[in-house]
C-alpha positions in Angstrom: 34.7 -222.3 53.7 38.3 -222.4 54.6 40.7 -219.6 55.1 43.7 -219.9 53.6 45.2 -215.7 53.8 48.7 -214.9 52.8 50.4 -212.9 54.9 53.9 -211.3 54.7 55.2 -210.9 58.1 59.1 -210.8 57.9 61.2 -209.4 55.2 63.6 -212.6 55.0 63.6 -216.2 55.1 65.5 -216.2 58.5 63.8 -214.6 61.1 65.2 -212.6 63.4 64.6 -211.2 67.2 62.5 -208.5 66.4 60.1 -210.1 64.4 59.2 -212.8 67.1 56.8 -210.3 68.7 55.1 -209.3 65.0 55.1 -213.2 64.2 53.1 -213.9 67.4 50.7 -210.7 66.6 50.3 -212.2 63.3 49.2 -215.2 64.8 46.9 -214.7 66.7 45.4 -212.0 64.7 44.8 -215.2 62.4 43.1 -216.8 64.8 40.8 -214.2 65.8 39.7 -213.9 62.4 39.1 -217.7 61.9 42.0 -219.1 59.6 42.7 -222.7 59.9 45.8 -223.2 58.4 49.0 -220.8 59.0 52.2 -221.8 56.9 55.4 -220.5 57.9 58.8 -220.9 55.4 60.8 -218.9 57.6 63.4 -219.2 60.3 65.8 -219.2 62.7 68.7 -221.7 64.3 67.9 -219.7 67.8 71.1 -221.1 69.4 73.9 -218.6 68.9 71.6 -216.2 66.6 69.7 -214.2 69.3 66.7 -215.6 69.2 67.4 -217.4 72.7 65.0 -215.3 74.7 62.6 -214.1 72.0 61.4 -217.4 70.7 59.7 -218.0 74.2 57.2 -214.8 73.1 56.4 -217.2 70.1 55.0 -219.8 72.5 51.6 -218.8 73.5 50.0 -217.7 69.9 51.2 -221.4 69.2 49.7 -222.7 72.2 46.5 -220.8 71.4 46.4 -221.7 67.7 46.7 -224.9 68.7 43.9 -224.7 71.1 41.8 -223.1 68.7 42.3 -226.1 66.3 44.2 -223.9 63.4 46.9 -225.8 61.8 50.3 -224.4 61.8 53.0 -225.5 59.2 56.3 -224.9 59.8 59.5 -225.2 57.9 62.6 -227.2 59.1 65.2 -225.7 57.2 68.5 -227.4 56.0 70.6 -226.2 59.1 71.5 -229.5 60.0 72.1 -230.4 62.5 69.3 -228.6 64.0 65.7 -227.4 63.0 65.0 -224.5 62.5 62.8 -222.1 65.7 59.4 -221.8 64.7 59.6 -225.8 63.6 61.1 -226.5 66.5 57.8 -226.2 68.5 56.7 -229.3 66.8 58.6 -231.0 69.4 55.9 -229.8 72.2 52.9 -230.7 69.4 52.4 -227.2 68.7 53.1 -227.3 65.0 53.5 -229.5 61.7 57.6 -229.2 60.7 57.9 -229.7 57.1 61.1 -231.3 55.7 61.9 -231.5 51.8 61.8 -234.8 50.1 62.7 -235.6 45.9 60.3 -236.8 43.3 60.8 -240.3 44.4 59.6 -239.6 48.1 63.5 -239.9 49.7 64.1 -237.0 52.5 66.6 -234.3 51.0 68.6 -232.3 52.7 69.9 -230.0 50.1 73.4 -231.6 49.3 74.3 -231.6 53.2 74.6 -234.5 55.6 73.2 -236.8 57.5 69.7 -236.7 56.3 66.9 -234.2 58.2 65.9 -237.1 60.0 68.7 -237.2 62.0 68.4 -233.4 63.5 69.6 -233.4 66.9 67.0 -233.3 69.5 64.2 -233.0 66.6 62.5 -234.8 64.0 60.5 -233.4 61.3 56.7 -234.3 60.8 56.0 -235.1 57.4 58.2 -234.7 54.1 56.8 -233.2 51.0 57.8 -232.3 47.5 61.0 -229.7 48.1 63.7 -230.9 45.7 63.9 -230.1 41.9 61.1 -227.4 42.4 60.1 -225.3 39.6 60.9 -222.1 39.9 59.7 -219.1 37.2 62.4 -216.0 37.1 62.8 -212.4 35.7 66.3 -211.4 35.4 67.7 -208.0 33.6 70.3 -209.7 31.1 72.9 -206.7 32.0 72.6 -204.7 28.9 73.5 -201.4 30.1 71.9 -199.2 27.5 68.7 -200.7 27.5 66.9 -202.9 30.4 66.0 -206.1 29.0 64.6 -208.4 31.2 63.4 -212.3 30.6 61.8 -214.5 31.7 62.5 -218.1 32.4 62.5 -221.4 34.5 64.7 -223.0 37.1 64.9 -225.7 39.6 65.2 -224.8 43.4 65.1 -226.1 46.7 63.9 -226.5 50.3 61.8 -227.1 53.0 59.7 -223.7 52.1 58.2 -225.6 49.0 57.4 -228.5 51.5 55.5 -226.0 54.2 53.2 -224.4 51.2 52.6 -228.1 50.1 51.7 -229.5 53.4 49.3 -225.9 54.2 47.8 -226.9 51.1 46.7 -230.0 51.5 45.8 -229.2 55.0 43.2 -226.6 53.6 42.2 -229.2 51.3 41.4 -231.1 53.9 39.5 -229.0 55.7 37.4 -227.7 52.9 36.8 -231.4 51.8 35.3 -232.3 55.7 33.9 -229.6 56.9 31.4 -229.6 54.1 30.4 -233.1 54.2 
């Protein structure tokens, strides 16, 4: 048996100082209780944002994870031209960075330019489905008087949908081999 345990560790998609220190915590509170794949949609540019000295703390739960043979998923983000900090790691083999690709298996970079597999001083692992993703909503149409909310369907984008693709198949994976 895999585990695959979703856990919300920061409040926003782009991770700040602070929550290096829970990230790590979170980490390697996975590891100690036997998880074998981690996905992370989240980030941070580092450069310029803060995160300069607090991404080092991040370090050794990805060392150890490593170690411990979990698989950790990270997203690039579209910040060209850099990856995103915790996907950055993947440049010391610490980590799986995810980049979007469209329906017809070409890298996407979410209107921007040059392509995510020209980040500067990076490269990101493996592309998975991340353009033209369904996405289900529930929206108040505005009516003051009364709350009305519906329901409906959308198309989104990003390296996010990529990371939970990747974890997935990676548990997959696991599930499929370790029980042969």
């Amino acid at each position: 048996f895999i585990d695959f345990i979703p856990m919300r560790v920061i409040d926003s998609v782009d991770i700040s100082a602070a929550d290096c220190k829970r990230l790590s915590l979170a980490i390697n509170w996975a590891v100690d209780n036997d998880c074998s794949v981690i996905s992370m949609s989240f980030g941070s540019m580092s450069v310029g944002a803060g995160l300069d000295s607090s991404v080092p703390i991040l370090r050794p739960a990805f060392e150890r994870a490593r170690n411990k043979g979990v698989i950790l998923c990270c997203a690039s983000g579209q910040g060209i031209p850099y990856m995103m900090y915790p996907g950055q790691f993947s440049l010391e083999g610490l980590c799986i960075t995810c980049g979007p690709s469209t329906k017809d298996q070409i890298p996407h970079n979410a209107g921007m330019s040059p392509f995510w597999s020209t980040f500067k001083d990076g490269y990101v692992t493996i592309c998975a489905p991340g353009a033209q993703m369904p996405k289900a909503y529930w929206a108040n149409t505005g009516n003051l008087i009364k709350s009305n909310y519906i329901a409906g369907m959308t198309e989104s984008e990003g390296s996010s949908y990529s990371t939970a693709f990747v974890a997935s198949i990676a548990a997959l994976w696991l599930a499929q081999h370790e029980a042969a």
